[in-house]
C-alpha positions as CSV (number, residue, x, y, z in Angstrom):
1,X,120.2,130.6,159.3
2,X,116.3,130.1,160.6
3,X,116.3,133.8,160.3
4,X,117.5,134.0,156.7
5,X,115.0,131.4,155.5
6,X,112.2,133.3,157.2
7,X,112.8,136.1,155.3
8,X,113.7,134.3,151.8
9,X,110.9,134.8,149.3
10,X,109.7,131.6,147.5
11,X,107.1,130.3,145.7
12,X,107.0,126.7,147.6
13,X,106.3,126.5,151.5
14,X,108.6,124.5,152.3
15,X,111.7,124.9,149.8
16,X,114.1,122.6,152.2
17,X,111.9,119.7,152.4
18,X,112.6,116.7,151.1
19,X,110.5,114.5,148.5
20,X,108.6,112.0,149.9
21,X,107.8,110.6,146.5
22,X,109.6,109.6,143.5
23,X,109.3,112.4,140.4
24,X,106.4,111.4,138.7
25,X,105.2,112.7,134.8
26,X,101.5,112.6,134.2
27,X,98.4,114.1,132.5
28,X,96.8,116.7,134.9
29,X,93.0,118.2,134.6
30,X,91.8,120.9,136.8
31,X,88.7,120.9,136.9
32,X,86.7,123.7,136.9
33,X,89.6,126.1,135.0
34,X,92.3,123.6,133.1
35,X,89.7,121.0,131.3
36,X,92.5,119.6,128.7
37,X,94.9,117.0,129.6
38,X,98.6,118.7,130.3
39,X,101.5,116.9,130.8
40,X,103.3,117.7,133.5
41,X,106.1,116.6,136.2
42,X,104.8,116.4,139.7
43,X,106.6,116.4,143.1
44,X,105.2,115.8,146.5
45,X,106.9,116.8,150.0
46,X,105.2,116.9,153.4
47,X,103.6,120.0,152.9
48,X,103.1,120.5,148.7
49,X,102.5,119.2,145.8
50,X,104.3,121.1,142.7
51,X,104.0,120.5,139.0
52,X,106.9,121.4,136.5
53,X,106.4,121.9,132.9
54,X,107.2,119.5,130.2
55,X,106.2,120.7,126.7
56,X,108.5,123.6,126.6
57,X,111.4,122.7,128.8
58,X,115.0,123.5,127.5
59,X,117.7,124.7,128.3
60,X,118.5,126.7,125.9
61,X,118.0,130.0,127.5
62,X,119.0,129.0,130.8
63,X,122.3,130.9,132.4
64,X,125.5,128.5,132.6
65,X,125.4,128.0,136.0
66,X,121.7,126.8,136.1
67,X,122.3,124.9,133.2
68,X,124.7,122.4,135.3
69,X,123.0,122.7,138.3
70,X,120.0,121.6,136.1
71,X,122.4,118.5,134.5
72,X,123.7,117.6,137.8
73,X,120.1,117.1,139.1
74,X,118.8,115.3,136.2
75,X,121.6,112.6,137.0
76,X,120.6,112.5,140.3
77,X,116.7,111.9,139.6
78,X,118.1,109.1,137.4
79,X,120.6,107.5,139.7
80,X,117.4,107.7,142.7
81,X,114.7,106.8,140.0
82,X,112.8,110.0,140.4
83,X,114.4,111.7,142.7
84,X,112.9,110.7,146.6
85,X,114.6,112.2,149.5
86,X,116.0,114.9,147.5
87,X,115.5,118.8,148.3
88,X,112.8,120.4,146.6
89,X,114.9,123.5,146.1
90,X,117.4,121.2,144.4
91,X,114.6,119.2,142.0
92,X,113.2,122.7,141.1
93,X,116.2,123.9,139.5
94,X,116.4,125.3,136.0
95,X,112.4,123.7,136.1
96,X,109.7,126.3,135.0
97,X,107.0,125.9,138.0
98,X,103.3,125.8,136.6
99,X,101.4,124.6,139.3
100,X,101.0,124.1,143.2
101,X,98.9,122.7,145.9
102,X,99.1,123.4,149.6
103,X,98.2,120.1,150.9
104,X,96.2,121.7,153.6
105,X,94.0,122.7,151.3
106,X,92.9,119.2,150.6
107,X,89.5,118.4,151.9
108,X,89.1,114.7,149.8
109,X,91.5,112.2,148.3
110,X,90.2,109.2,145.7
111,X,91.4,107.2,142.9
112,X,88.8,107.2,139.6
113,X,89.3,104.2,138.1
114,X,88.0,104.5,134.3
115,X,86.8,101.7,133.2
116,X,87.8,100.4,129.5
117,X,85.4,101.5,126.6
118,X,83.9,98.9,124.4
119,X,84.3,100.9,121.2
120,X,87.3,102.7,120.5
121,X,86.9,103.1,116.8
122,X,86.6,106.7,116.9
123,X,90.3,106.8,118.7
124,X,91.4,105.0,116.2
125,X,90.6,107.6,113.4
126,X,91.6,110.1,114.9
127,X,95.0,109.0,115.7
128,X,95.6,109.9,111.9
129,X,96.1,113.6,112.8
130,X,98.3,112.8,115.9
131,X,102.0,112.9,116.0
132,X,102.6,109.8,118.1
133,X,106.4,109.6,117.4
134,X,106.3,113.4,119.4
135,X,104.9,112.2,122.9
136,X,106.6,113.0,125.9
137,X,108.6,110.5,127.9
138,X,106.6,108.1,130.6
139,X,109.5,109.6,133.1
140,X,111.6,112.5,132.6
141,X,114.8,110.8,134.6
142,X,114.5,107.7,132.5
143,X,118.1,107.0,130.8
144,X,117.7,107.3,126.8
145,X,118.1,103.5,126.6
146,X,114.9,102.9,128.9
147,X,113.0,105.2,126.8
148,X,110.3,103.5,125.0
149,X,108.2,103.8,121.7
150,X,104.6,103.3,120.8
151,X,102.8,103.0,117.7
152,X,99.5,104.7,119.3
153,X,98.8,107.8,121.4
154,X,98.2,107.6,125.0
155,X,94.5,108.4,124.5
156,X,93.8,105.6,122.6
157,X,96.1,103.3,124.8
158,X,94.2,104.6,128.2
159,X,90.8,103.7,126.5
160,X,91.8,100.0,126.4
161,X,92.4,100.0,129.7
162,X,91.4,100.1,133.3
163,X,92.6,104.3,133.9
164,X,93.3,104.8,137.5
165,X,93.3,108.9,137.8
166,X,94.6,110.2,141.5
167,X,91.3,113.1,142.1
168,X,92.0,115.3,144.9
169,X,89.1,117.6,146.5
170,X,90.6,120.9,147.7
171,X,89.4,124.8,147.8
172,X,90.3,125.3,144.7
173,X,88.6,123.0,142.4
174,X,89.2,119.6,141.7
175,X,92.5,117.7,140.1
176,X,93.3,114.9,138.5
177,X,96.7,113.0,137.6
178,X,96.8,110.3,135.6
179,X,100.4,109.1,135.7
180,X,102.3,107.7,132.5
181,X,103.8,104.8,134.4
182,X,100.2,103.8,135.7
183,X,99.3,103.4,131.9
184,X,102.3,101.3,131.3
185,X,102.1,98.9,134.1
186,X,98.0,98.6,133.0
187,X,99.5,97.5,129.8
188,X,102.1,95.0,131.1
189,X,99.1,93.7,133.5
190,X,96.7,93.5,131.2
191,X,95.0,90.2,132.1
192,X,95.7,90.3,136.0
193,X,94.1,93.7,136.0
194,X,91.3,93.2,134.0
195,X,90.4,90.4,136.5
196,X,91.1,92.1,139.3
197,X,88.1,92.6,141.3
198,X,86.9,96.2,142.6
199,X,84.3,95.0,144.7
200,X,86.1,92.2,147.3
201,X,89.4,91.1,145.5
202,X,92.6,92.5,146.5
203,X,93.6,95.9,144.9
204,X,97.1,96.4,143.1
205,X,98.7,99.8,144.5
206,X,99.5,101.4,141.6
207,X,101.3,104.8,141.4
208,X,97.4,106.6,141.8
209,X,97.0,104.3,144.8
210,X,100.3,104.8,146.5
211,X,100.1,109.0,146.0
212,X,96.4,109.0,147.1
213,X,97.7,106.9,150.5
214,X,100.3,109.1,151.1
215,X,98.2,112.1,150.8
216,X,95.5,110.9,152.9
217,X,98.0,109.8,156.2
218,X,99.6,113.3,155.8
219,X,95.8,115.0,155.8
220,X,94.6,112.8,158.4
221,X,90.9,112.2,159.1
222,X,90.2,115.6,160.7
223,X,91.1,117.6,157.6
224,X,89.4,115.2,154.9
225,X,85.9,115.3,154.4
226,X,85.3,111.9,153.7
227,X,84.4,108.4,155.0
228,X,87.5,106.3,155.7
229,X,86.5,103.3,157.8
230,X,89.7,101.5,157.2
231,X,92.2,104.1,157.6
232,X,95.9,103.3,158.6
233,X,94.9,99.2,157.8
234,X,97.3,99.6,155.1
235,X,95.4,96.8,153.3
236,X,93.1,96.2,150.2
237,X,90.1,97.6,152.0
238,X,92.0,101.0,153.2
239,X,92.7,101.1,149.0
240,X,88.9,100.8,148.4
241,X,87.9,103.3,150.5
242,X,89.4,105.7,147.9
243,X,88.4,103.8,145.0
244,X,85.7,105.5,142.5
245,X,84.5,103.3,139.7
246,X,83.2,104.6,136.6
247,X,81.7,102.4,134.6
248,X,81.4,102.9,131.0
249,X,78.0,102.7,128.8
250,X,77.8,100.7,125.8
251,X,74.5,102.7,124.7
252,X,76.6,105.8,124.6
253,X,76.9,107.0,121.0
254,X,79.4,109.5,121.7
255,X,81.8,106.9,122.8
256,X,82.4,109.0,126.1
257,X,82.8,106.9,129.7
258,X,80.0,108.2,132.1
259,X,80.8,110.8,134.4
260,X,78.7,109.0,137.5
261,X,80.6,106.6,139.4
262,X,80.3,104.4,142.5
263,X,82.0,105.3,145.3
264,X,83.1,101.9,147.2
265,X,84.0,102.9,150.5
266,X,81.2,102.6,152.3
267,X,80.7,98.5,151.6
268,X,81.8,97.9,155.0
269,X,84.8,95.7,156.3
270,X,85.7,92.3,154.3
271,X,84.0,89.6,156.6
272,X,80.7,91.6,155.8
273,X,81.4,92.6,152.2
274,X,81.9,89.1,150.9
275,X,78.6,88.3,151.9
276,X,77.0,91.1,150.1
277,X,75.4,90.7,146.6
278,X,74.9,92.9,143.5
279,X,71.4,93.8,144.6
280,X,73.6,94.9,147.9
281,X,76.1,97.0,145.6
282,X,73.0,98.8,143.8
283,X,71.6,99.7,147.4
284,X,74.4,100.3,149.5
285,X,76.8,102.0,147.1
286,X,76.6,105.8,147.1
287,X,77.9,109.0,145.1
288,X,80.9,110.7,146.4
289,X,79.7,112.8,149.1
290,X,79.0,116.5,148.9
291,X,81.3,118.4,150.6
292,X,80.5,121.1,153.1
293,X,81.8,124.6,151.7
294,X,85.4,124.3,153.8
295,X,86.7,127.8,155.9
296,X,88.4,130.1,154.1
297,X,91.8,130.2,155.0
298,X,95.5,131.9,153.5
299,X,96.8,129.7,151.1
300,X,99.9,129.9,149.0
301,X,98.2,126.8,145.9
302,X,98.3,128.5,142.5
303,X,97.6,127.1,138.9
304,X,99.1,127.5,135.8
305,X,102.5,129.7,135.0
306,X,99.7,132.3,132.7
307,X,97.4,132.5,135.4
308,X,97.7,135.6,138.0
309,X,99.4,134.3,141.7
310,X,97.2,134.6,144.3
311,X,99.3,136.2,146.9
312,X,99.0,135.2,150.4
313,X,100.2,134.6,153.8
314,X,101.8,131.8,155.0
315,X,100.6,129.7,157.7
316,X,103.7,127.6,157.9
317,X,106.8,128.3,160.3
318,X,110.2,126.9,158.8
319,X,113.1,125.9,160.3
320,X,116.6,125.7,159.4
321,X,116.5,121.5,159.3
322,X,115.8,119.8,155.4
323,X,112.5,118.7,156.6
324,X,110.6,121.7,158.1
325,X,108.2,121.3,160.8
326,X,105.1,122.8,161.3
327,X,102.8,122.3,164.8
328,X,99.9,124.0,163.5
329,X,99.5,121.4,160.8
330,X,96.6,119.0,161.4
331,X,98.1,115.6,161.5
332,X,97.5,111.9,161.0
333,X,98.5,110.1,164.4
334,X,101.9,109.2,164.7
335,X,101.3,105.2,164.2
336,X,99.6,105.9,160.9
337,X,102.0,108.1,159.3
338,X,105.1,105.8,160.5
339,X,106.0,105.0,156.9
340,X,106.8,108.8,156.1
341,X,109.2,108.8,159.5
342,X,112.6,107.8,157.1
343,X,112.9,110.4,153.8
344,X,116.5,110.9,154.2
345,X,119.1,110.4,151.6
346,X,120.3,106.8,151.0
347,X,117.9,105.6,153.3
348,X,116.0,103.9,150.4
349,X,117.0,100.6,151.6
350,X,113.9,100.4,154.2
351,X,111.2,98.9,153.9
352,X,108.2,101.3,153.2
353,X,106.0,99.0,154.6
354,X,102.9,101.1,154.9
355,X,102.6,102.4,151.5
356,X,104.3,99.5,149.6
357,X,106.9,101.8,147.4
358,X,106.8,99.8,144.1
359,X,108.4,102.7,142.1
360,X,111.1,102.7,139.6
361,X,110.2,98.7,139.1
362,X,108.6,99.0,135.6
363,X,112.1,100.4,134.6
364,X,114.6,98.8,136.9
């Protein structure tokens, strides 16, 4: 069996492993070759993220048997709420792959938190020229009862918000996800968010929050390029050490949020932040930090469906478990990656007490 799966050709690295994250539909930006929002379905296992198309997916051309392998999975996603613990094989199904990221390939993890604009009049005009009765589902395992309806476009609701995006650093450019739930839950919030304070205050982990987390204990501190004083503390202050704020400007005629932002990890621990002032902020508060041109190494992360596969080798060695191992990987230490230990099926009852798994409540 090892020997079969050695030889199998696939597009993922690790087609046996598990999720380790609920399904997840989102906007995605990569930045320096896709610079238009896309929606798309994400997945995440221990070794990959992988996006799935959602504009053009039917199943109209599919063969019979994919077809209800492709059904069966769709109830299973629902009765799981996205999925978790499930085979990537199995969640990939009948789904047209458009994207993929090697996590290895990750050399920073943040959250850019948008801040909301003050005028949003120009939004508003244009949303006559939008179909908003067309948009996509906030999850594509919701039940069609759980399925709701706006009167606006996403854009438009985002800009009255505080927009959490998941950035990730890697090789190959850098991505963003903004996830559809994340704008629902903002809109639920709305008061207790708009409070909520970036610079001291506890920090609500959001879908954005609980990805970039997860990301960062399976990258460990060796592999990222970035200061995280408070890693594994599975607190507020490990949160902010990811956080980018992005403030908007009022004077800005073009209505556009400004692309500088504060980067707040480096405010030190809680005792000696809530002493600090705003003159401290403007001092001590830097840009993200440039990153050293990383090794060039094989990789197997690709981008969209129409643009050409890199082909490369594989620096992985699978075996024939559902979870497949890998002891060249840089790893976090064991204690801080504790809360990634229980993936299997039906063990959903746990506790994730590391992360703080608040997925599938915005639709329980």
């Amino acid at each position: 069996l090892l020997a079969e799966e050695e030889e199998a050709d696939s597009e993922f690295i690790a087609p046996n492993a598990r999720l380790i994250r609920s399904m997840r539909r989102c906007e995605r930006r990569l930045y320096p070759l896709l610079k238009e929002w896309t929606p798309v379905d994400v997945v995440m296992t221990n070794y990959e993220i992988v996006y799935f198309e959602v504009e053009n997916d039917s199943e109209e051309n599919l063969e019979p048997e994919l077809r209800r392998k492709k059904e069966a999975l769709h109830i299973a996603l629902q009765a799981t709420k996205g999925g978790k613990g499930l085979r990537l094989m199995d969640v990939a199904a009948g789904r047209k792959v458009v994207g993929h990221l090697d996590l290895t390939d990750i050399t920073q993890v943040h959250v850019e938190r948008q801040m909301p604009l003050l005028d949003v009049s120009h939004l508003e005009r244009e949303e006559e020229s939008i179909d908003v009765g067309n948009q996509p589902a906030s999850e594509y395992w919701l039940k069609p009862s759980h399925i709701e309806v706006h009167d606006h476009s996403r854009n438009l609701r985002w800009a009255k918000e505080k927009e959490d995006r998941l950035k990730l650093v890697s090789i190959h450019g850098t991505l963003l996800l903004r996830f559809y739930s994340d704008l629902n839950d903002a809109e639920s919030h709305h008061e207790a968010l708009e409070a909520e304070d970036e610079l001291f205050g506890a920090l609500k982990k959001d879908i954005s929050f609980q990805w970039a987390q997860t990301l960062a204990h399976i990258c460990g501190t060796e592999q990222l390029k970035q200061p995280l004083p408070h890693f594994g503390a599975n607190d507020s202050e490990e949160l902010r050490d990811y956080l980018e704020v992005v403030n908007q400007k009022a004077a800005d005629m073009k209505h556009h949020r400004r692309s500088s932002s504060i980067f707040l990890g480096n405010l030190g621990s809680t005792t000696n932040s809530q002493h600090r002032s705003q003159h401290d902020l403007a001092t001590n508060a830097v840009a993200d930090p440039q990153v050293p041109k990383p090794k060039l190494r094989p990789s197997k992360s690709f981008g969209d469906g129409h643009l050409e596969k890199t082909q490369s080798f594989r620096i992985f060695r699978r075996s024939a478990s559902s979870g497949e191992q890998d002891s060249k990987r840089p790893r976090a230490q064991s204690a801080d990656v504790d809360f990634l230990a229980d993936i299997e099926i039906g063990n959903e009852k746990k506790a994730d007490a590391s992360t703080g798994d608040e997925e599938g409540a915005a639709h329980a």
